[in-house]
Residue frames as a rotation matrix with the C-alpha (Angstrom) as fourth column:
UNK 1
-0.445 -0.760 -0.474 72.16
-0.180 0.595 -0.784 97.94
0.877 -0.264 -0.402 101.31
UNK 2
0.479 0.785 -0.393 70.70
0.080 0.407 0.910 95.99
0.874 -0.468 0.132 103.47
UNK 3
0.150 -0.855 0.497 72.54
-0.882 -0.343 -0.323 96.94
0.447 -0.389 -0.805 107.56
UNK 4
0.174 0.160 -0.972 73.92
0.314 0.926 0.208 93.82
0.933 -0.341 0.111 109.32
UNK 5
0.823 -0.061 0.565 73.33
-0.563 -0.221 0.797 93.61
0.076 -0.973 -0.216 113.06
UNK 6
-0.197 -0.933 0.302 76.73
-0.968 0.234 0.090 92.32
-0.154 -0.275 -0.949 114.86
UNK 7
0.234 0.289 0.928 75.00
-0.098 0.957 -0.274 88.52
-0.967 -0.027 0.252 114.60
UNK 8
0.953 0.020 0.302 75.13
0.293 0.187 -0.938 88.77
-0.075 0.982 0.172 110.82
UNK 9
0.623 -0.776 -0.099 78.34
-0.761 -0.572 -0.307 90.48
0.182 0.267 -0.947 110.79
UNK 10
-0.098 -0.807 0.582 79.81
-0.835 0.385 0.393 87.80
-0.542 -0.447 -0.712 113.03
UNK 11
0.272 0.269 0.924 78.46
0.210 0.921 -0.329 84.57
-0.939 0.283 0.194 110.83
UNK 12
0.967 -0.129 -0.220 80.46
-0.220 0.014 -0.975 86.38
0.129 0.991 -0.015 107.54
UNK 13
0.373 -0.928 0.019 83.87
0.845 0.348 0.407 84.36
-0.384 -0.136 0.913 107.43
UNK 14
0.093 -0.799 -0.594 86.86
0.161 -0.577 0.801 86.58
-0.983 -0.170 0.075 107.77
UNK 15
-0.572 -0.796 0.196 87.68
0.446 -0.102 0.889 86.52
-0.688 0.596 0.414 103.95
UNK 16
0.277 0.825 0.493 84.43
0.897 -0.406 0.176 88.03
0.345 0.393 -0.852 102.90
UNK 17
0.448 -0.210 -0.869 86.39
0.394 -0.826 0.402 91.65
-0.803 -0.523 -0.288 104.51
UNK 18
0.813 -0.549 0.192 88.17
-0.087 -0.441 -0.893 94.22
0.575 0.710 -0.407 102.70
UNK 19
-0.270 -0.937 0.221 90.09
-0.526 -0.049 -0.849 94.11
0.806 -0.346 -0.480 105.88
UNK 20
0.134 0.244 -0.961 89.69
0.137 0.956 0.261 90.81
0.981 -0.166 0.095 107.49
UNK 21
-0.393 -0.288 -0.873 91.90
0.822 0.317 -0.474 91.05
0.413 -0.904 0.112 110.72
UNK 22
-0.905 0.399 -0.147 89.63
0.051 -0.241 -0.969 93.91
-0.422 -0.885 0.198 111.92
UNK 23
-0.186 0.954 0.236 86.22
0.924 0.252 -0.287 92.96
-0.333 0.165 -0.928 110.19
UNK 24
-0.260 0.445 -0.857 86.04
0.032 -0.883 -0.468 95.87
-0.965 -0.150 0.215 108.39
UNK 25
-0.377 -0.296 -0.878 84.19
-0.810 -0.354 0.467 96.59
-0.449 0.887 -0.107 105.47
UNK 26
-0.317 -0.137 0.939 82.05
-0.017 0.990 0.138 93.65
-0.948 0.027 -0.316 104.00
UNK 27
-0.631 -0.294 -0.718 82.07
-0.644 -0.317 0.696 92.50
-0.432 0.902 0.011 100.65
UNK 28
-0.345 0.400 0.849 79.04
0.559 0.814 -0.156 89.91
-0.754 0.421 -0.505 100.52
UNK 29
0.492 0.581 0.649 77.00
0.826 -0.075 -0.559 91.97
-0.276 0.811 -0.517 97.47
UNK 30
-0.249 -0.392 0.886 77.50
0.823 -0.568 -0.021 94.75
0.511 0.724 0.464 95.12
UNK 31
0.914 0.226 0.336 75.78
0.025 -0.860 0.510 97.38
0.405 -0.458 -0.792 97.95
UNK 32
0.718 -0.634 -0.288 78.38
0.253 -0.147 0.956 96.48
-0.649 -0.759 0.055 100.33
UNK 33
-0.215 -0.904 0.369 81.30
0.965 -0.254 -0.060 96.94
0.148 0.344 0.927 97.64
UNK 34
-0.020 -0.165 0.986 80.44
0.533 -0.836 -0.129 100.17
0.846 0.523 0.105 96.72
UNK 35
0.798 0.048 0.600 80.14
-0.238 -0.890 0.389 101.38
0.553 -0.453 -0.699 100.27
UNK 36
0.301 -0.943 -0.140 83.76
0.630 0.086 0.772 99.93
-0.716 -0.321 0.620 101.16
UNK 37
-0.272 -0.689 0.672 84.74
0.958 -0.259 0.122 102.34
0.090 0.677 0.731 98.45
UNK 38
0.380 0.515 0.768 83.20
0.174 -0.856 0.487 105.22
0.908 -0.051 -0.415 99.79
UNK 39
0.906 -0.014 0.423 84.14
-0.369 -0.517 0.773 104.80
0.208 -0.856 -0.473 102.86
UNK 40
0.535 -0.779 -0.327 87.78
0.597 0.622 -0.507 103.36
0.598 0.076 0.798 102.17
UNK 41
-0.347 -0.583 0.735 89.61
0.001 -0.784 -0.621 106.32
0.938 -0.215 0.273 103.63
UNK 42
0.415 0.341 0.844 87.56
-0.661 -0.524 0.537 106.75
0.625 -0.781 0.008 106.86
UNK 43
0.873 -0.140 -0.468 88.86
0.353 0.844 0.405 102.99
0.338 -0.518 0.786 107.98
UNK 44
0.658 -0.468 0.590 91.55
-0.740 -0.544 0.395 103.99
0.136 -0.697 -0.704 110.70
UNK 45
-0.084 -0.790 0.607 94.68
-0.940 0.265 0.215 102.01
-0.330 -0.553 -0.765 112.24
UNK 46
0.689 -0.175 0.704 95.48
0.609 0.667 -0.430 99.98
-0.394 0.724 0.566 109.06
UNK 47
-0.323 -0.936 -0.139 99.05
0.068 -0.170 0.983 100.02
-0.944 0.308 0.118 107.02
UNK 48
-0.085 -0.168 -0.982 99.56
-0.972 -0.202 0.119 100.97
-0.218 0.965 -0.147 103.52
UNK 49
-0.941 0.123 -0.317 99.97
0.016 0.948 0.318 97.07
0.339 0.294 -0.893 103.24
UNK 50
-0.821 0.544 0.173 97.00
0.404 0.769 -0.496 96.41
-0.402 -0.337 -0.851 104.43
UNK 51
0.054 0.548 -0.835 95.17
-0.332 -0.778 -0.533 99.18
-0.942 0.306 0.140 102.85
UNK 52
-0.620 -0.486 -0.615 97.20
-0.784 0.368 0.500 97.32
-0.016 0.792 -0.610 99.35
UNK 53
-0.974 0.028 0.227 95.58
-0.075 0.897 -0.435 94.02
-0.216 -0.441 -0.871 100.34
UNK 54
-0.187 0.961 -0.204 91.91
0.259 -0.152 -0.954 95.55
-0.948 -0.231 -0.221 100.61
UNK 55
0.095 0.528 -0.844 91.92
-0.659 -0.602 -0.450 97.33
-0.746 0.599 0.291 98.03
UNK 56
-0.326 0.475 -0.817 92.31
-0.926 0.011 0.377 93.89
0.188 0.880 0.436 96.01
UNK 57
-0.356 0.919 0.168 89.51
0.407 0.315 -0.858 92.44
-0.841 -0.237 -0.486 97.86
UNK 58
0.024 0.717 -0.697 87.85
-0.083 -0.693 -0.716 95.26
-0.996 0.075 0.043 97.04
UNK 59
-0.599 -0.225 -0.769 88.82
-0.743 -0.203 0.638 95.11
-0.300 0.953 -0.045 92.98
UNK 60
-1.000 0.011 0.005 88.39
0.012 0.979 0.202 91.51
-0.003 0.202 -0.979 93.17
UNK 61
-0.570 0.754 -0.327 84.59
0.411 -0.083 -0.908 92.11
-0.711 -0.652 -0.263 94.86
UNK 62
0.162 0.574 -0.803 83.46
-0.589 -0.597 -0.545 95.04
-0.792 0.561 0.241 92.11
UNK 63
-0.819 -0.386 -0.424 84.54
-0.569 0.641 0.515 92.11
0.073 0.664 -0.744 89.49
UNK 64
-0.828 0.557 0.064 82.39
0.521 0.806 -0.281 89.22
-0.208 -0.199 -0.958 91.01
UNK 65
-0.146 0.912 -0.383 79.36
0.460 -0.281 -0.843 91.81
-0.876 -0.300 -0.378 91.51
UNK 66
0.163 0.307 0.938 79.67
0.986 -0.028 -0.163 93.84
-0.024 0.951 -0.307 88.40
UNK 67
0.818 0.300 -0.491 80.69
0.416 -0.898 0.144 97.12
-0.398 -0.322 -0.859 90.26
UNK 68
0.381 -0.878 0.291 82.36
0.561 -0.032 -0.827 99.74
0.735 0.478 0.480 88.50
UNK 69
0.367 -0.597 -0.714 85.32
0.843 -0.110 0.526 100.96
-0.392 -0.795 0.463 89.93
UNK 70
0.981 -0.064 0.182 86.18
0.014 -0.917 -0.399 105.08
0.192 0.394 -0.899 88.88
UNK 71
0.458 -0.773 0.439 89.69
-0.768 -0.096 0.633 104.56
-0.447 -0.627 -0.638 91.14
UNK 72
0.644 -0.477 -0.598 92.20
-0.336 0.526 -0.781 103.08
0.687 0.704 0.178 89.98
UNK 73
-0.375 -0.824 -0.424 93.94
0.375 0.284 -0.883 102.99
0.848 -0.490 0.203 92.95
UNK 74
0.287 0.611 -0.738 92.94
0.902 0.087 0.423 103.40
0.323 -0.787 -0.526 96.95
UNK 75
-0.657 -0.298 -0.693 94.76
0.602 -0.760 -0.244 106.79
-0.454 -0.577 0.679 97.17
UNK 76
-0.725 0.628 0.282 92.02
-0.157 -0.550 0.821 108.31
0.670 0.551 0.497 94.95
UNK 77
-0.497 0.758 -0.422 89.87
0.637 0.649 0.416 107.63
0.589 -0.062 -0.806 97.23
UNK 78
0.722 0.117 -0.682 88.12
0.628 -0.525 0.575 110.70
-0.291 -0.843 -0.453 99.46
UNK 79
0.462 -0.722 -0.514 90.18
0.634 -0.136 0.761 112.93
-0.620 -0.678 0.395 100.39
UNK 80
0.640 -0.178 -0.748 90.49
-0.465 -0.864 -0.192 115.27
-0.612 0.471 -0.636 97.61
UNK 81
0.069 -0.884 0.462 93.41
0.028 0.464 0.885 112.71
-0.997 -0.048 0.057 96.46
UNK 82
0.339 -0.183 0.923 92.84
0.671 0.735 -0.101 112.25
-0.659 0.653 0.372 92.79
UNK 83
-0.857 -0.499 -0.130 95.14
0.351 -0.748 0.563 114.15
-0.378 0.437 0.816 90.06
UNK 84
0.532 0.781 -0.328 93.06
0.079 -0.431 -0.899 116.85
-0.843 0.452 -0.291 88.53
UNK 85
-0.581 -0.807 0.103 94.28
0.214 -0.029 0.976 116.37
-0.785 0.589 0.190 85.15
């Protein structure tokens, strides 16, 4: 994954975010999905809605690029969260 300096960051249009209204998270290629899913949990001061929202971006993103997705859902994410069944 290639990093973007704050110039590139600022010239990707708002809906290219998992979480637009604070630029977090871009979704232009299949690097950048997978590391919004890695780092889904660390993203701070965001709601459950809005966490809902991202996460289909984020579905929508690993679709377009070809990425799979192990999670079914953004509480699995990190955090120890997923059922050990």
């Amino acid at each position: 994954m290639s990093k973007l300096d704050q110039e590139d960051r600022d010239d990707i249009s708002t809906r290219q975010f998992a979480f637009p209204k604070q630029r977090k998270e871009p979704l232009e290629d299949a690097s950048h999905v997978r590391n919004a899913i890695a780092r889904f949990d660390q993203v701070k001061d965001v709601t459950d809605h809005e966490r809902d929202e991202a996460w289909k971006r984020i579905r929508a993103a690993a679709k377009k690029f070809d990425v799979e997705m192990n999670e079914s859902d953004w509480r699995e994410v990190g955090s120890g969260k997923k059922d050990e069944h």
